[in-house]
TIFILUM-803655 format. One line per 2 residues: number of its first residue (from 1); their letters; for each residue x, y, z of N, C-alpha, C, O. Coordinates in nm, 3 decimals, decimal comma. Layout:
NUM	A	X:Y:Z:X:Y:Z:X:Y:Z:X:Y:Z ~ ...
//
This chain:
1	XX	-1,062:4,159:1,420:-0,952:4,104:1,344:-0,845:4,059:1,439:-0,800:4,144:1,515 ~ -0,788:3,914:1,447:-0,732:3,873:1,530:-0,565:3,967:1,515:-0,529:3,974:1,397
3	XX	-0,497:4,014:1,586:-0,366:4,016:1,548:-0,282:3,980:1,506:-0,186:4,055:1,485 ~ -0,281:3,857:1,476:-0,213:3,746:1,451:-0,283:3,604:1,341:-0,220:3,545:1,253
5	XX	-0,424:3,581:1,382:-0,414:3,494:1,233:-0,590:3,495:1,245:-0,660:3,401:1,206 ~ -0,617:3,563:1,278:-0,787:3,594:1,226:-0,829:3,620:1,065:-0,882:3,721:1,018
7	XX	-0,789:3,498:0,995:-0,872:3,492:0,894:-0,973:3,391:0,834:-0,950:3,295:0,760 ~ -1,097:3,439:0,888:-1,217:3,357:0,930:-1,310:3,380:0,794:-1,310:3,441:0,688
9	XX	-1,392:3,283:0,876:-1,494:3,263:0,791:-1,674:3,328:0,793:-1,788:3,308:0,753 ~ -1,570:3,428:0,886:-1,686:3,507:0,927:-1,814:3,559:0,874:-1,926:3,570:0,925
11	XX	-1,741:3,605:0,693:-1,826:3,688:0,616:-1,911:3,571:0,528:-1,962:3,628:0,432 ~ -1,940:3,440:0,528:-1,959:3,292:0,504:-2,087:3,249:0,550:-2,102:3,273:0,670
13	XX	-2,167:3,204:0,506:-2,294:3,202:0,546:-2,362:3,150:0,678:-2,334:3,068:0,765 ~ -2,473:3,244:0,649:-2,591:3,326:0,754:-2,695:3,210:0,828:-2,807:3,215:0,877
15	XX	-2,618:3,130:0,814:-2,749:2,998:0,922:-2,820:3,078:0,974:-2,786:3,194:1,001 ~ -2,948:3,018:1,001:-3,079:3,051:1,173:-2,966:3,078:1,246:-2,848:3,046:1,231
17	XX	-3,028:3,148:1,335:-2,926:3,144:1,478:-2,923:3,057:1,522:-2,821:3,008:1,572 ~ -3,039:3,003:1,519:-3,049:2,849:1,658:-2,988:2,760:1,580:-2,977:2,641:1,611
19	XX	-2,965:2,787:1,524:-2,893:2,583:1,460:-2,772:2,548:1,551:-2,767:2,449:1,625 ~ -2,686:2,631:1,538:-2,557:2,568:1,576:-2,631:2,478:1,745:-2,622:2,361:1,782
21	XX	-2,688:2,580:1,799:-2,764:2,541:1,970:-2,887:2,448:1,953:-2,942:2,403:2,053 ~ -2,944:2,410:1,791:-3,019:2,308:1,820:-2,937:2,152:1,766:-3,001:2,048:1,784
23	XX	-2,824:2,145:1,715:-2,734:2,083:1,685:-2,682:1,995:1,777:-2,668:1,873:1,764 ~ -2,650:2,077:1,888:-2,506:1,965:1,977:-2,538:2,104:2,140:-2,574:2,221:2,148
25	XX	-2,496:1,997:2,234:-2,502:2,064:2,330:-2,369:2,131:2,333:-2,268:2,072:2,294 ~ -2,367:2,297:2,397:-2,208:2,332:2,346:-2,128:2,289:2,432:-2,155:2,214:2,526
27	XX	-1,975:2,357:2,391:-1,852:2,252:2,472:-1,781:2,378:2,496:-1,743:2,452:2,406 ~ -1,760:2,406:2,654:-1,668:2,508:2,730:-1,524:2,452:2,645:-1,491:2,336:2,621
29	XX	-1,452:2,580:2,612:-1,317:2,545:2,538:-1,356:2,517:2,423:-1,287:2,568:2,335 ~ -1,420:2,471:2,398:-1,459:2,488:2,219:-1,519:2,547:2,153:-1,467:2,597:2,054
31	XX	-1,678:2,568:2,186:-1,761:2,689:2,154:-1,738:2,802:2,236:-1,753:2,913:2,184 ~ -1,695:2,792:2,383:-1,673:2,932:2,443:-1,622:2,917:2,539:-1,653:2,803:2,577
33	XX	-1,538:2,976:2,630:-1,451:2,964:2,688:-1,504:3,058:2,882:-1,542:3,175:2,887 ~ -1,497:3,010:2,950:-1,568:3,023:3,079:-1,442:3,098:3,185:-1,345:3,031:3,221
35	XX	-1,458:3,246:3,227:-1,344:3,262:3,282:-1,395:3,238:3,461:-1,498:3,230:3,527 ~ -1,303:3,235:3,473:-1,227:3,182:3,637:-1,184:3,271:3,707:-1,074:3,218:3,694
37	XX	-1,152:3,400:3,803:-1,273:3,433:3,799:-1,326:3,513:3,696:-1,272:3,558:3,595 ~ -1,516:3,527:3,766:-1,551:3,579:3,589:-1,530:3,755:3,698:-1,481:3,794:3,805
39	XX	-1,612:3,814:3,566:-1,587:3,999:3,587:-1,717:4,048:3,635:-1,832:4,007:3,619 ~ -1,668:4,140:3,695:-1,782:4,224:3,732:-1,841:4,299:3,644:-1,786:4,353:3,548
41	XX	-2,019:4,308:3,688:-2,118:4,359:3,566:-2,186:4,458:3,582:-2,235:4,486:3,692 ~ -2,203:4,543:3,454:-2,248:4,695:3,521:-2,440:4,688:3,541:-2,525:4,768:3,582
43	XX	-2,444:4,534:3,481:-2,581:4,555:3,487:-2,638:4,529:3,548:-2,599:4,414:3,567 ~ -2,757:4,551:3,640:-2,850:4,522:3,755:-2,978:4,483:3,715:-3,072:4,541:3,661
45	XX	-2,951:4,326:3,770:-3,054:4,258:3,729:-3,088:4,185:3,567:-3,173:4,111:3,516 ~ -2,989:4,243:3,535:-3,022:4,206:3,388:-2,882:4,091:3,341:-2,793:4,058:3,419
47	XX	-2,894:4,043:3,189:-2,811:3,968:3,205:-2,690:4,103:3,083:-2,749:4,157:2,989 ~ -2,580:4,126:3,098:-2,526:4,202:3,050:-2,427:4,118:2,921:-2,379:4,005:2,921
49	XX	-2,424:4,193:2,849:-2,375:4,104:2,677:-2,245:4,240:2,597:-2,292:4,343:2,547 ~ -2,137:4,223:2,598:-2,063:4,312:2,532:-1,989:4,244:2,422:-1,959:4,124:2,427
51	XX	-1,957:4,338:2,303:-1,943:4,292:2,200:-1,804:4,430:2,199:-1,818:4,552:2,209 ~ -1,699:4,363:2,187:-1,559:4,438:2,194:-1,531:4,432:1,992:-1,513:4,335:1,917
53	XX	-1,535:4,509:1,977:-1,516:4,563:1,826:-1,397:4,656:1,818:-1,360:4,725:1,913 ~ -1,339:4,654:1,701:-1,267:4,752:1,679:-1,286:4,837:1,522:-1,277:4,753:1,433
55	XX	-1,303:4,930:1,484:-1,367:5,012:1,364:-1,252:4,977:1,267:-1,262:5,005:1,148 ~ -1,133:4,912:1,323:-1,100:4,898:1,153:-1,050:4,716:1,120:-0,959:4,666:1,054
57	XX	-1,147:4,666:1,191:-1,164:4,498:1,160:-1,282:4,474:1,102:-1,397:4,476:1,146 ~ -1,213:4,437:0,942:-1,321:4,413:0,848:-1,482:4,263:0,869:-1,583:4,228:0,808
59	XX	-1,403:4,228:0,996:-1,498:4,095:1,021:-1,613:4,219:1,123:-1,730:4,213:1,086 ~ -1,598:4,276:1,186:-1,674:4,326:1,304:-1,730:4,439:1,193:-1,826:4,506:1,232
61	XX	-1,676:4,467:1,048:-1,780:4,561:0,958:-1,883:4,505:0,888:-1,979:4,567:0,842 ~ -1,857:4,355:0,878:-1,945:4,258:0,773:-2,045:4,210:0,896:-2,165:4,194:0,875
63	XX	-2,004:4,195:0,989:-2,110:4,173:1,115:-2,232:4,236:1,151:-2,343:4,191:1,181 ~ -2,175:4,370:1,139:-2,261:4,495:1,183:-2,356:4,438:1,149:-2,412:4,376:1,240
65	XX	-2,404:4,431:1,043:-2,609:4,466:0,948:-2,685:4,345:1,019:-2,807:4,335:1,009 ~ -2,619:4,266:1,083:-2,661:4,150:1,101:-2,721:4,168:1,291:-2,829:4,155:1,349
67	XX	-2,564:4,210:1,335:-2,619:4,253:1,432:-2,706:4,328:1,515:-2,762:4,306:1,622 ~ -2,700:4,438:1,425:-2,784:4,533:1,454:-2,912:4,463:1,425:-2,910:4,549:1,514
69	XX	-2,973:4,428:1,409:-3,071:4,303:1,359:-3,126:4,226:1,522:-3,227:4,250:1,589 ~ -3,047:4,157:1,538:-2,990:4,078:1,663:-2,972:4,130:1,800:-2,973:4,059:1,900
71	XX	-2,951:4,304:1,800:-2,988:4,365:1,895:-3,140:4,372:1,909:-3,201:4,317:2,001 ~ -3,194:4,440:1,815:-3,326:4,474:1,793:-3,440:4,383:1,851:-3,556:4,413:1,882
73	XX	-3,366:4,251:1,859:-3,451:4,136:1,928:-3,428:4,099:2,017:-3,511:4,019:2,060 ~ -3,313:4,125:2,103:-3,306:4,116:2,233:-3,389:4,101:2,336:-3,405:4,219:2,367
75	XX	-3,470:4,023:2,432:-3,540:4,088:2,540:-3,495:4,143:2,626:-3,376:4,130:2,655 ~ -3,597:4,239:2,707:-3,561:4,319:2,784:-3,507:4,293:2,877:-3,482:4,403:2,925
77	XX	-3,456:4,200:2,959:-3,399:4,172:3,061:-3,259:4,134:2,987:-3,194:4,059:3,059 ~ -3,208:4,159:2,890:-3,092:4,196:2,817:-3,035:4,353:2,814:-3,086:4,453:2,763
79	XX	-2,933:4,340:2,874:-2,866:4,473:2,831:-2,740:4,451:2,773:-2,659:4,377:2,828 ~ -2,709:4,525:2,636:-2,596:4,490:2,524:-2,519:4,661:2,525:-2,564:4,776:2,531
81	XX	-2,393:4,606:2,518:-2,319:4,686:2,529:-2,169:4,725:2,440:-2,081:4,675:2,509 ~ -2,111:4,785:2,332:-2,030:4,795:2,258:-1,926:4,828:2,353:-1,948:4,898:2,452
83	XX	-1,834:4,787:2,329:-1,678:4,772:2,397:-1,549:4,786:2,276:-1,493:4,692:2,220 ~ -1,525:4,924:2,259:-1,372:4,914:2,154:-1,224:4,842:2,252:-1,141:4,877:2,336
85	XX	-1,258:4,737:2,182:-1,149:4,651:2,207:-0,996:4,740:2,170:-0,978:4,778:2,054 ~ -0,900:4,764:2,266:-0,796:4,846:2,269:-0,661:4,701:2,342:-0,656:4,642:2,450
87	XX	-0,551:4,696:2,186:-0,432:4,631:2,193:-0,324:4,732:2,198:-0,255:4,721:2,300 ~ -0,288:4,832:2,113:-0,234:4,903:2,098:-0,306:5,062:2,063:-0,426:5,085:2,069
89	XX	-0,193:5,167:2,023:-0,203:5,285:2,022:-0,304:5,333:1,878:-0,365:5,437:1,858 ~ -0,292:5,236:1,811:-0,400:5,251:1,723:-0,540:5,262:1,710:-0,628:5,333:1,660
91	XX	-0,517:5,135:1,791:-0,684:5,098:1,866:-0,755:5,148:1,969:-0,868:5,142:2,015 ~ -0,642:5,206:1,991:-0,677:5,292:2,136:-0,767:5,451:2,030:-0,886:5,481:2,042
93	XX	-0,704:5,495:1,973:-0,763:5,586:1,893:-0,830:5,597:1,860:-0,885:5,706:1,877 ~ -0,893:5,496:1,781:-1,015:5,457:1,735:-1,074:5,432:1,839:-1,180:5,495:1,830
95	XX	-1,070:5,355:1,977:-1,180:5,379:2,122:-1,226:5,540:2,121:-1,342:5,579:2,133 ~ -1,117:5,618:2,106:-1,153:5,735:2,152:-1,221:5,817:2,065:-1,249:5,928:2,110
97	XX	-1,259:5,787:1,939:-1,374:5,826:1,844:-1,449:5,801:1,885:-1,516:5,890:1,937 ~ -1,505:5,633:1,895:-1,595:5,582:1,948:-1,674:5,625:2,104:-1,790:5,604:2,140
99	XX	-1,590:5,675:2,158:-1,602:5,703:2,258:-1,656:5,873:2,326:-1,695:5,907:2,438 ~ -1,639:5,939:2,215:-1,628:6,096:2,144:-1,740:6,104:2,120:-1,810:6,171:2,196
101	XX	-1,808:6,027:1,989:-1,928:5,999:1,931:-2,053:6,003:2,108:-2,152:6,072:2,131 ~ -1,992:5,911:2,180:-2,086:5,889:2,232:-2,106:5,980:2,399:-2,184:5,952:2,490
103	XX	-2,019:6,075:2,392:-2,029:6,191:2,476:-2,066:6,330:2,405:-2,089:6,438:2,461 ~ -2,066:6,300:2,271:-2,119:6,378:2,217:-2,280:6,367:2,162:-2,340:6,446:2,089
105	XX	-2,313:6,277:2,206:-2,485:6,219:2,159:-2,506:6,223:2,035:-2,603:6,271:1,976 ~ -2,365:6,144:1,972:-2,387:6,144:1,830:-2,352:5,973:1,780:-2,339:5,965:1,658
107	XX	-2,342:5,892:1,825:-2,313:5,773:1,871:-2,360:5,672:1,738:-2,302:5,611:1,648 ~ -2,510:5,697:1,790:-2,627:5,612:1,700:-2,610:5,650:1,560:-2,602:5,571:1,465
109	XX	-2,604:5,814:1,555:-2,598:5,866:1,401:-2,478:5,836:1,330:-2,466:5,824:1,208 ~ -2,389:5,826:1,420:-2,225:5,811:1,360:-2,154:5,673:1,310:-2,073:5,651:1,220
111	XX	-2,230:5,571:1,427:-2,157:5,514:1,435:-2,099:5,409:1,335:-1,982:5,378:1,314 ~ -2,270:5,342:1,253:-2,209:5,293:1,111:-2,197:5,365:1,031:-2,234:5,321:0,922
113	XX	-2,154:5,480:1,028:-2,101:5,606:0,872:-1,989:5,570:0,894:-1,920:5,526:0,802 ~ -1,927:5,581:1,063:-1,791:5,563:1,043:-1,707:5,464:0,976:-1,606:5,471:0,905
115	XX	-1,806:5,337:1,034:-1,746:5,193:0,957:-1,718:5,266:0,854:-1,613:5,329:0,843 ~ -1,837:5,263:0,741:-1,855:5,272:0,618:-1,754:5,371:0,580:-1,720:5,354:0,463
117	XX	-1,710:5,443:0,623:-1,607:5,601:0,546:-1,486:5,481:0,566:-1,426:5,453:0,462 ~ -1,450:5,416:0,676:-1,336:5,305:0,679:-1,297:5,231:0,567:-1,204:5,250:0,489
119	XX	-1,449:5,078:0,573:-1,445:5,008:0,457:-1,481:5,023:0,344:-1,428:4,958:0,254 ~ -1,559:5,091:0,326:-1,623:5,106:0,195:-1,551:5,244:0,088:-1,512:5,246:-0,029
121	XX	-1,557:5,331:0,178:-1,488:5,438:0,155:-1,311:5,507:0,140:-1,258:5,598:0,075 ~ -1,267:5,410:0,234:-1,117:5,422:0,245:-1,060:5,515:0,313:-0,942:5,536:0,285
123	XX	-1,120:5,593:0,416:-1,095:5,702:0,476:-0,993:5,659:0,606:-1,032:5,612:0,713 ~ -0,839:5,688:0,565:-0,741:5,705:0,665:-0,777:5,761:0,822:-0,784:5,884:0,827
125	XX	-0,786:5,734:0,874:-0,822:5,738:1,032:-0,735:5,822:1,084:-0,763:5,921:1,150 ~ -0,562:5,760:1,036:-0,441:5,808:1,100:-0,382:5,924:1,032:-0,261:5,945:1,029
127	XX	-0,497:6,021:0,961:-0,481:6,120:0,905:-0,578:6,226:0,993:-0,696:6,241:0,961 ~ -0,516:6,300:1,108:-0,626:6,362:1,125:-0,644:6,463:1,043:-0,629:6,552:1,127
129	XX	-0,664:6,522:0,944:-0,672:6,661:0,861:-0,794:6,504:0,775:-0,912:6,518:0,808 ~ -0,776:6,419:0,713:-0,875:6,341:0,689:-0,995:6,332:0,744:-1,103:6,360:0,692
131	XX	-0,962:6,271:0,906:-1,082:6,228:0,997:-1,151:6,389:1,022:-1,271:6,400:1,051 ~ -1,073:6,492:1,009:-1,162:6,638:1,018:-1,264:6,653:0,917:-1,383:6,676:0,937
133	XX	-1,191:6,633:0,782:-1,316:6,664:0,676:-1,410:6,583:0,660:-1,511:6,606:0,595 ~ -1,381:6,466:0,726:-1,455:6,362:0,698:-1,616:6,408:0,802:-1,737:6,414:0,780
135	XX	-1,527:6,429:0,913:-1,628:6,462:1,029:-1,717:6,613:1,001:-1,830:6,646:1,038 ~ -1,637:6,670:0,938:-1,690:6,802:0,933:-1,819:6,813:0,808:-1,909:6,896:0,796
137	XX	-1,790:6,703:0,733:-1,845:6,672:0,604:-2,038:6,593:0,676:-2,152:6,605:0,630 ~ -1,982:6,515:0,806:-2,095:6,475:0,839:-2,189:6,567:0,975:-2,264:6,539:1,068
139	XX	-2,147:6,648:0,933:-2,196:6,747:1,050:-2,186:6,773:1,186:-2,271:6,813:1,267 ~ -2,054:6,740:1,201:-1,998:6,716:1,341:-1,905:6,864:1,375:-1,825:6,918:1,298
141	XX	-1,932:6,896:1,471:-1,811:7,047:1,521:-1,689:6,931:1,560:-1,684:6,834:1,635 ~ -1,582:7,009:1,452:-1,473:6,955:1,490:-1,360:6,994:1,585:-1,263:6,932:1,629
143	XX	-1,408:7,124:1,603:-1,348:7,180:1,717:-1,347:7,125:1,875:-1,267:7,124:1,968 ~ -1,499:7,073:1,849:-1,567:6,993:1,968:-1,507:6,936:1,991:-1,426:6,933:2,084
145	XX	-1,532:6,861:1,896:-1,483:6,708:1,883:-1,352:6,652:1,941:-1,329:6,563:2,024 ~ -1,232:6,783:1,827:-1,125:6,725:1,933:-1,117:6,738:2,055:-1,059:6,651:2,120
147	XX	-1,181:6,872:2,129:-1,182:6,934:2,322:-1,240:6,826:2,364:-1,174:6,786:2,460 ~ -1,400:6,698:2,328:-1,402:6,610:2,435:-1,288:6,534:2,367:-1,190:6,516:2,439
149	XX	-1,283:6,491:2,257:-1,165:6,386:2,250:-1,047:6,344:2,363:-1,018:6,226:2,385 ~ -0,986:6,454:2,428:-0,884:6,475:2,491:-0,930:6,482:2,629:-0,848:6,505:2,718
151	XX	-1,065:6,464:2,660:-1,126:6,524:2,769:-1,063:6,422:2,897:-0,987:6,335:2,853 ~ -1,077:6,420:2,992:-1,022:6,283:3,073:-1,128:6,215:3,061:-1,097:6,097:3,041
153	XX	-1,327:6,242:3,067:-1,380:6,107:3,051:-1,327:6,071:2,921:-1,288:5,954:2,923 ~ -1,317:6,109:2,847:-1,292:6,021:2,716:-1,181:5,923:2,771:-1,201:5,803:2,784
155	XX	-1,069:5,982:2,802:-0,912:5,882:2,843:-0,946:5,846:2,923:-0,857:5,767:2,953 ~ -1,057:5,837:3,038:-1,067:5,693:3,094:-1,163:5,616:3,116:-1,197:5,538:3,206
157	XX	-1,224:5,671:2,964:-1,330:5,528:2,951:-1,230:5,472:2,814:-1,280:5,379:2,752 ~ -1,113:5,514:2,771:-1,045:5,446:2,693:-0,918:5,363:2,747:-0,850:5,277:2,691
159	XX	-0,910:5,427:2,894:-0,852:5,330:2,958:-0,904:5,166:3,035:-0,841:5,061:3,051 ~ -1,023:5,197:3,065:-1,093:5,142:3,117:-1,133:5,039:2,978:-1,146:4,919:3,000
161	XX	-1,146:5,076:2,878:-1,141:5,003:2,769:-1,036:4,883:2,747:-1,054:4,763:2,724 ~ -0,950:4,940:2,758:-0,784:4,840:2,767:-0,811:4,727:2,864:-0,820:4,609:2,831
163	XX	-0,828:4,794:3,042:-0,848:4,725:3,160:-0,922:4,586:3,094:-0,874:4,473:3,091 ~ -1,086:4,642:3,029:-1,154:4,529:3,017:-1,109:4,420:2,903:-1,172:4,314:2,896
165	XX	-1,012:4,444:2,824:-0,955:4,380:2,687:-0,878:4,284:2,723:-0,875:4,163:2,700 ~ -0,799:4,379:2,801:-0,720:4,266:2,911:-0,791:4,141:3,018:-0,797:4,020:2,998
167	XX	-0,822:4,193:3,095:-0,917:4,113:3,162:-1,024:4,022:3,106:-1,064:3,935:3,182 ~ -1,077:4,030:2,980:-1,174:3,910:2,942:-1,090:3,864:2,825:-1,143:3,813:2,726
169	XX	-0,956:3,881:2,835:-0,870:3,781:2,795:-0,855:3,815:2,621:-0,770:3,763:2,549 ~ -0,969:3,924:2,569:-0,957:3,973:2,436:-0,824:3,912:2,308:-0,742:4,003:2,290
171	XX	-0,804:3,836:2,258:-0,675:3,850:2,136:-0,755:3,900:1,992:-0,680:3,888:1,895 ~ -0,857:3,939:1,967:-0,894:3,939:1,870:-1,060:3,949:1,864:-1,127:3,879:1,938
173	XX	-1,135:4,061:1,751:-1,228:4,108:1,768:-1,290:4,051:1,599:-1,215:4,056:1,502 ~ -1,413:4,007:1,590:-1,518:4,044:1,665:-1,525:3,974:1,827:-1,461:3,869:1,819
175	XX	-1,558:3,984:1,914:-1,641:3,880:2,009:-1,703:3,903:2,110:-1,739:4,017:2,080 ~ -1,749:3,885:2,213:-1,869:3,856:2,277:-1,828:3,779:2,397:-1,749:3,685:2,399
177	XX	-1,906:3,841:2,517:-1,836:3,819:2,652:-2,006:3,856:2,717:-2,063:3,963:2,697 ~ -2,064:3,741:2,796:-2,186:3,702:2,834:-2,194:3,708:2,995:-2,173:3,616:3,075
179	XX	-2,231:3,838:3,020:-2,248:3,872:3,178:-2,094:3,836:3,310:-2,075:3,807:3,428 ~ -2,024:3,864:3,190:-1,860:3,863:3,261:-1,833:3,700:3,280:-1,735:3,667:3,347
181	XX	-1,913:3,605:3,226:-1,861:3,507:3,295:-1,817:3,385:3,171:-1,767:3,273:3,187 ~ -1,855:3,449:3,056:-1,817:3,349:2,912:-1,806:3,482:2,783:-1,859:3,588:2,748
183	XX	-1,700:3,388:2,749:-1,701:3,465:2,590:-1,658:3,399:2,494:-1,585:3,301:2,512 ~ -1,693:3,440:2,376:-1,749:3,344:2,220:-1,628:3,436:2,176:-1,611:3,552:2,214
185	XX	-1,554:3,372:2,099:-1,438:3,399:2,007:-1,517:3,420:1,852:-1,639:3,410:1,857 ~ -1,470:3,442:1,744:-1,476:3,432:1,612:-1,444:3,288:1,572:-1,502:3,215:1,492
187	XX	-1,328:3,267:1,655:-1,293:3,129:1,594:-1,398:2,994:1,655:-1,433:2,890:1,600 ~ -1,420:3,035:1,755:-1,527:2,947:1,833:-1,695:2,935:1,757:-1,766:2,837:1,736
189	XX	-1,715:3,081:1,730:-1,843:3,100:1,653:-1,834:3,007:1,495:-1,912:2,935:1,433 ~ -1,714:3,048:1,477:-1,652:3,011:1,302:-1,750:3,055:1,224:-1,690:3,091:1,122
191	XX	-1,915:3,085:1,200:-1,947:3,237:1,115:-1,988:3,344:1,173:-1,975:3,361:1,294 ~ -2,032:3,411:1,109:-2,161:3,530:1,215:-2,269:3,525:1,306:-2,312:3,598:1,395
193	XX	-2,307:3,391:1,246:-2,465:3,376:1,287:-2,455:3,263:1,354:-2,565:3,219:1,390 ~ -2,313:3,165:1,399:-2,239:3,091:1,461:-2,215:3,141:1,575:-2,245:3,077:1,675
195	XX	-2,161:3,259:1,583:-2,106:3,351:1,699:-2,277:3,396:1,772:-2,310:3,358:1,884 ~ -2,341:3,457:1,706:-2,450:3,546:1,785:-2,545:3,376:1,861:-2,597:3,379:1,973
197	XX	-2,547:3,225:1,757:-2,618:3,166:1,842:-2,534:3,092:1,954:-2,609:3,041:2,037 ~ -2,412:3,074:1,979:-2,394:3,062:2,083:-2,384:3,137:2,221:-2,371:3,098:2,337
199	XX	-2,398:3,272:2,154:-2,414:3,388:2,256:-2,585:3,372:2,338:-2,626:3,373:2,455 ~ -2,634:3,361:2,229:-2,778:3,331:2,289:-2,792:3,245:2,369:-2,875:3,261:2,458
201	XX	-2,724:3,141:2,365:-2,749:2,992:2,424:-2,725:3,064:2,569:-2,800:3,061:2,666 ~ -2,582:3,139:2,551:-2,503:3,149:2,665:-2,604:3,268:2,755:-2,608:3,252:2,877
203	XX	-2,648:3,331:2,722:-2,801:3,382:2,745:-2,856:3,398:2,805:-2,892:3,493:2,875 ~ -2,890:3,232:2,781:-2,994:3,138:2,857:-2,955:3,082:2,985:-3,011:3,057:3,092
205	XX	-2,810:3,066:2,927:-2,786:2,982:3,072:-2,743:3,092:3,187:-2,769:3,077:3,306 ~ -2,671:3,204:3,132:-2,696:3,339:3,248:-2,791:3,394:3,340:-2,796:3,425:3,459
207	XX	-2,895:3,394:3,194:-3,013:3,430:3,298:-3,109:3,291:3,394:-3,209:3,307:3,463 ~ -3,039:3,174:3,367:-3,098:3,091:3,470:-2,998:3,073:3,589:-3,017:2,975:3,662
209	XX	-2,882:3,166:3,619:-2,821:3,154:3,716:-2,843:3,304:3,787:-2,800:3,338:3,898 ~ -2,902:3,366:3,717:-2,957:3,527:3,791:-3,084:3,418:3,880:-3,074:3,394:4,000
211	XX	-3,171:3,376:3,812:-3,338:3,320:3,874:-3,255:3,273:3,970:-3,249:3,349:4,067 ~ -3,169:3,145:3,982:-3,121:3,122:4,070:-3,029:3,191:4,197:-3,015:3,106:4,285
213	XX	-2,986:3,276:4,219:-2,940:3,347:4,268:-3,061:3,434:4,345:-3,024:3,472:4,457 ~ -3,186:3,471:4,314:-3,291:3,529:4,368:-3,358:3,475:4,492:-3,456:3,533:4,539
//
């Protein structure tokens, strides 16, 4: 959800992926934006794909079913990676669930309940006596929960969260940032299945600058 005027057309229909990329050759600054310099990548050898979300942007909840989809088909010389996009102290919070979940090896099981207790459900976040029963309700030690919460890896992979928000230039989530060196906006994608095929495209052209590079 952009901060400021992200109201897209995200949740708007589901084209092929490939259309938008069998359509028109794409346009740097229009379909996606190429940084200068680009970022460093945790992945070796592979082409690395992060998708900066935040759990309470209703575009990155209508996304999910789709994506998860879209992971599933990935090839292997793809490695995809969730990134809680962190603007403020809010968002930062929500990293550190996200982030909780996944030092706690509860990640996979958690992670769309949580959406869902959000959107579907209405479950206040900024209530922790809420986010307890909620958690406690899904079988989570909440005692735990809060000790890594607070843990320092947690605060600085939620710092390190910020670092990267900042740095790939983030204003607004859902989006997608292609081996540190391009990233697809919402507004650039303009639907869902807009966004994931220019990511693909972008992909393609990553992993023909890895071959090259060999």
């Amino acid at each position: 959800m952009n901060l400021r005027r992200r109201t897209l057309l995200l949740a708007l229909g589901l084209a092929p992926l490939s259309s938008l990329a069998q359509q028109r050759r794409l346009v740097p600054g229009v379909d996606y934006t190429e940084l200068k310099p680009g970022q460093l990548v945790d992945a070796q050898g592979k082409v690395e794909v992060l998708e900066f979300f935040w759990y309470g942007c209703p575009h990155c909840y209508t996304l999910e079913p789709l994506l998860e989809k879209w992971i599933a088909k990935l090839p292997a010389d793809v490695q995809f990676r969730r990134v809680p996009a962190v603007f403020n102290e809010v968002w930062a919070r929500d990293a550190a669930v996200f982030f909780t979940f996944e030092a706690l090896g509860v990640l996979e099981k958690m992670h769309r309940p949580y959406y869902d207790a959000i959107h579907r459900d209405r479950l206040n976040t900024r209530s922790p006596a809420a986010l307890a029963q909620w958690l406690e309700k899904s079988g989570v030690d909440t005692t735990k929960f809060d000790e890594v919460m607070k843990s320092f890896g947690v605060l600085s992979k939620v710092r390190r969260a910020t670092q990267q928000s900042a740095a790939y230039r983030m204003d607004g989530t859902p989006a997608f940032a292609v081996h540190g060196r391009y990233t697809v906006s919402a507004e650039q994608g303009r639907t869902q299945a807009g966004m994931l095929a220019i990511t693909e495209n972008l992909i393609s052209v990553a992993r023909q600058g890895l071959a090259g590079a060999k």
